[in-house]
C-alpha positions, 0 to 999 in steps of 0.5 A: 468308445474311440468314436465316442472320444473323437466327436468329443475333441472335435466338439471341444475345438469348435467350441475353442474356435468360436472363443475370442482370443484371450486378452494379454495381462494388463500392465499395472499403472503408475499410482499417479496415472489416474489424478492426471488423466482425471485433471486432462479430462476436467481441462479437455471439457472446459475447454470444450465447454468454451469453444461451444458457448456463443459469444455474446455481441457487446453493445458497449465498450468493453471495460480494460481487463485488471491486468492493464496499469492505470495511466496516472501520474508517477510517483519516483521512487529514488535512492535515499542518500545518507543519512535518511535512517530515522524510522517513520513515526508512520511506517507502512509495513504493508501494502507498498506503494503502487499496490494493486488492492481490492475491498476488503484488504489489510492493512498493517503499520507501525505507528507512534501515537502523538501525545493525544494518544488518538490515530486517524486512518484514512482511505482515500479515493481518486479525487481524494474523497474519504472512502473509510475513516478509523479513529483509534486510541492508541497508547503512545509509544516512540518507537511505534506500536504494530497495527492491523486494520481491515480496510473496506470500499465501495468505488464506481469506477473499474479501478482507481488511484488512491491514498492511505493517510495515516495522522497522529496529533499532539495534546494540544491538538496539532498534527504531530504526524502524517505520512500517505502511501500511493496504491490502486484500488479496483472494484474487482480483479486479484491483488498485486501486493509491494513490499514498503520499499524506502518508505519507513523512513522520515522524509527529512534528516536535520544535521545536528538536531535533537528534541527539545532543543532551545534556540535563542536571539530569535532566529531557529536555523537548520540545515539537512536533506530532504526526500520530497513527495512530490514536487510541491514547495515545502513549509516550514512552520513554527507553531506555538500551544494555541496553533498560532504560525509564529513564523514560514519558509517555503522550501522550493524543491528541485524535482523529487529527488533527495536534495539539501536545504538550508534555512533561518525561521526568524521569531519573536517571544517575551518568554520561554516556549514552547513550540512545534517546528513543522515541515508540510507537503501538500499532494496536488493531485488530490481534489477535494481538500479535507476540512481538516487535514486539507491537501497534505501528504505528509507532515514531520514534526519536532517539539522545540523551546524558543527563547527571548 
């Protein structure tokens, strides 16, 4: 019997023996262990995955990347001076000047139809071809109504300099409104959204001047400041219900900075009447002139009577 007991312990230890020494228990993970391994993993194979795909060998010059600027002219952007707080009838909420935009992208503005009721939305491209044109209804309301547009282009080039162009006219016609804001459209990339800055306010600020107001002896004198587009004269128009200029002054501008003017439009009628008093700037950089609209990049205006 003790014999029967020994070989059975020692069968037992030779068995223990040839066992593999037991693991030692495991250390739970932290529950946000397993995502990360997951994420190096995923990065490590794409990382992997690049380095082993060949390089192709280009035959032409390689296209700038998006995120180089586009070397065109610049357009300042300069502190308003006092007295530049009347809101734009066309006041761009978004995009901004100088955005970096691609098709399709939104557009929002708050805008005050002219008395026709009818708004034209334009995209304009480099050479300041229309790339989309919008006609709308809108019911005129004078501290402006918000607007959504979905805009969408098709262009050549990689990227270019471009234009939104927004005009109300009157009921007999005449622009009554228009204001252009300055962005990047590229045919691929991510885009780059700017706030409006100063650009929700008119560009021309008359000391002492209301609608409607009525000017005699055959002269229509004002004075104020004026934030100019760009360095381009400024004109100054009187024009009557039939579209006729009854009188011009081109105000020179001084840079682009906000400066003082002063002028005298001297006119002639038999009668009371009525007449739209226009301030003009056009964008030189724009080559192709619009059958319509020409070259302007922005238009203020005012009703007034002129009496005998």
């Amino acid at each position: 019997m003790k014999l029967r007991l020994i070989l059975s312990a020692s069968l037992f230890g030779l068995l223990a023996a040839c066992l593999p020494p037991s693991a030692p228990a495991s250390t739970p993970l932290p529950p946000d262990y397993l995502p990360t391994v997951v994420a190096l993993t995923g990065q490590a194979a794409f990382a992997t995955a690049a380095a082993l795909t060949p390089t192709a060998t280009a035959t032409e010059t390689p296209l700038p990347p998006i995120s180089q600027p586009v070397e065109i002219p610049p357009t300042a952007t300069p502190t308003l001076a006092a007295g530049f707080t009347e809101f734009a009838q066309i006041r761009f909420v978004s995009p901004g000047p100088m955005s970096s935009l691609t098709s399709p992208f939104i557009l929002q503005a708050i805008i005050a139809a002219g008395e026709s009721n009818t708004i034209q939305i334009d995209l304009l491209g480099e050479n300041g071809r229309v790339l989309q044109r919008e006609i709308k209804k809108l019911t005129r309301n004078p501290l402006g109504v918000f607007q959504r547009f979905d805009i969408k282009y098709e262009i050549r080039a990689v990227t270019e300099a471009g234009y939104i162009r927004i005009s109300t006219k009157d009921d007999f016609g005449r622009i009554q409104a228009l204001n252009t804001m300055p962005i990047l459209i590229y045919s691929v990339g991510t885009p780059q959204i700017n706030p409006p800055g100063n650009f929700i306010y008119e560009r021309v600020a008359m000391d002492g001047f209301k609608e409607l107001s009525n000017f005699y002896a055959g002269e229509v004198a004002l004075k104020g400041r004026i934030w100019p587009y760009n360095d381009q004269p400024i004109a100054v128009e009187l024009v009557d219900t039939k579209g006729k200029v009854l009188s011009t002054r081109i105000l020179r501008m001084n840079g682009v900075d906000t400066q003082p003017f002063e002028t005298v439009l001297p006119y002639k009628v038999t009668e009371p009447t009525a007449a739209r008093l226009t301030f003009r700037q056009d964008n030189p950089l724009v080559g192709y002139s619009d059958p319509e609209l020409g070259k302007l990049v922005y238009v203020y205006t005012v009703e007034v009577i002129l009496n005998p």
